[in-house]
C-alpha positions in Angstrom: -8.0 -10.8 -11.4 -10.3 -9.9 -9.2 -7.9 -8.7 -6.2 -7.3 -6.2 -8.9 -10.2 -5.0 -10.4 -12.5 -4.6 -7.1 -10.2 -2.5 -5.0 -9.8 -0.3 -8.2 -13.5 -0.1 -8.9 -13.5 1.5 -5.4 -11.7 4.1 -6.5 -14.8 5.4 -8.4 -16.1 6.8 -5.6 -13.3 8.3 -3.7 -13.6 11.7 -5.8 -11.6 13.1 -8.3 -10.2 15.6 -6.3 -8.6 13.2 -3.7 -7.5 10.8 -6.1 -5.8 13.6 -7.5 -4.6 14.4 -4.1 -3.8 11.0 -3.0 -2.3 9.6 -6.2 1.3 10.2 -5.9 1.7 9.3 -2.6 -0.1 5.5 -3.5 2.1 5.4 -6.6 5.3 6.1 -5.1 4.1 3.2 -2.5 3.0 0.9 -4.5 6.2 1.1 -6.6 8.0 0.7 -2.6 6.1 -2.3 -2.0 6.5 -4.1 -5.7 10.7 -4.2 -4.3 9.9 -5.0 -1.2 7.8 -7.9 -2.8 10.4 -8.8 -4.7 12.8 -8.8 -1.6 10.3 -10.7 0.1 9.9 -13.4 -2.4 13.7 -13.9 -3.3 14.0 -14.4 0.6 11.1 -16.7 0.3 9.4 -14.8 3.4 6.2 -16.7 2.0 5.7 -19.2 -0.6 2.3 -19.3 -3.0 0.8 -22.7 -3.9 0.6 -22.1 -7.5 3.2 -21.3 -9.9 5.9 -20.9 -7.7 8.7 -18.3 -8.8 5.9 -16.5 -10.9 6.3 -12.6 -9.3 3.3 -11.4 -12.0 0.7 -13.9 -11.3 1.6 -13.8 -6.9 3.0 -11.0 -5.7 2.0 -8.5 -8.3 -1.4 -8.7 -8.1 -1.2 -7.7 -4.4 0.3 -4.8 -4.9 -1.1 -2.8 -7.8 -4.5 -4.4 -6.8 -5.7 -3.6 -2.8 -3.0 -1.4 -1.6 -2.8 1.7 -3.8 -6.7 2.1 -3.9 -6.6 1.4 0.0 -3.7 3.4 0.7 -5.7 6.6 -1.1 -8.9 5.6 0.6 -7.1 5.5 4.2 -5.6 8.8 3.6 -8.6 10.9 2.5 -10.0 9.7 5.8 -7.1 10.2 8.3 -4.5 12.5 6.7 -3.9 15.2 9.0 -5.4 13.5 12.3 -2.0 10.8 12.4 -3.1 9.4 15.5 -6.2 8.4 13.4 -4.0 7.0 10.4 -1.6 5.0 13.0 -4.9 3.4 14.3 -6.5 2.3 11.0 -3.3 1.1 10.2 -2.8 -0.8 13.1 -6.4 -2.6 12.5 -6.1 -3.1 9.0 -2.1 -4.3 8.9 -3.6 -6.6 11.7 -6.2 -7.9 10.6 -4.4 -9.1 7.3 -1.3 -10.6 8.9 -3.6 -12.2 11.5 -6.5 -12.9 9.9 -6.6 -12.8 6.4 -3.2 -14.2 6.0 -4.8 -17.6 7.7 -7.5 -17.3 5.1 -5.7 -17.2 2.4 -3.5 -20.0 3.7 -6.6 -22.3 4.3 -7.2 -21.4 0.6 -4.1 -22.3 -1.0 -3.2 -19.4 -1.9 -0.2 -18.3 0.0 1.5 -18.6 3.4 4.2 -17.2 5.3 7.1 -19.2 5.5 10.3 -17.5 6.7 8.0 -14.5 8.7 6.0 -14.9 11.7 3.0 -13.4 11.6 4.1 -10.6 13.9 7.2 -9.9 11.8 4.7 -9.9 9.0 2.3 -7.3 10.6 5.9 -5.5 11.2 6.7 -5.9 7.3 3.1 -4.2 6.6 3.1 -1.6 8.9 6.3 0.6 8.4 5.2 1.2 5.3 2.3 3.4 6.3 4.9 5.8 7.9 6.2 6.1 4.7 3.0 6.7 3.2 2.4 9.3 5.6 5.9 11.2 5.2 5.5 11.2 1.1 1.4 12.9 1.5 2.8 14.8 4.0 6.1 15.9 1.9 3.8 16.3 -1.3 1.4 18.9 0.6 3.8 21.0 2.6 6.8 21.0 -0.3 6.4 24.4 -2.1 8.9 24.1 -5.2 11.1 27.0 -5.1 11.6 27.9 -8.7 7.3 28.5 -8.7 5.2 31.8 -6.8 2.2 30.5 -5.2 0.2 31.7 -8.6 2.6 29.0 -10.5 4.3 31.6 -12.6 8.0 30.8 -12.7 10.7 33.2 -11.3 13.2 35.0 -13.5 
């Protein structure tokens, strides 16, 4: 409970106007990462100690807890500088996969099984491309059928 609820009480104090910025781009990868979760636990990439097979009380909480609140929180501070973003990224995919991953294994909580840690790191860190593309999509997409004052077109 708590892997959810702290990284979303964060989220009080990233601003209304980024969250509203940000939003989509965490939702759309969060909803990315649930399937690869899924993918990843049906190839049994890693296995969790308790209540094994159970996707809402493992994998779940891992992804609608930490990673849509950090993905936003990332992205208000290194959208638009991407060798910044690649960096964070780099330090914060790494330091899961090769450090908190151990913790959490040392806890009982989950390990890798069918993944190194480097493949692992690998298995975080594309996503943040993706991340990148959609914020980047979302903010330089003008729809068509709207002017720039939002009126539709006849």
């Amino acid at each position: 409970m708590l892997l959810i609820v702290i990284p979303w009480l964060s989220v009080i104090f990233i601003g209304k106007r980024s969250f509203k910025r940000y939003s989509i781009s965490g939702l759309i990868i969060v909803i990315f990462e649930t399937i690869n979760h899924i993918i990843g636990n049906k190839k049994k990439w890693w296995i969790f100690y308790n209540k094994k097979g159970s996707f809402l009380t493992n994998e779940l909480p891992f992804s609608i807890g930490p990673y849509m609140p950090a993905s936003m929180w990332i992205l208000k501070y290194t959208y638009s500088n991407f060798k910044k973003f690649v960096i964070v990224n780099i330090i914060s995919h790494g330091l899961f996969a090769f450090i908190f991953m151990g913790i959490l294994k040392k806890i009982r909580i989950v390990k890798l099984h069918r993944l190194n840690k480097l493949q692992f790191f690998c298995y975080l860190h594309y996503k943040a491309y993706l991340l990148y593309g959609l914020q980047y999509l979302k903010e330089n997409f003008k729809n068509p059928l709207y002017e720039t004052k939002g009126k539709l077109k006849v």
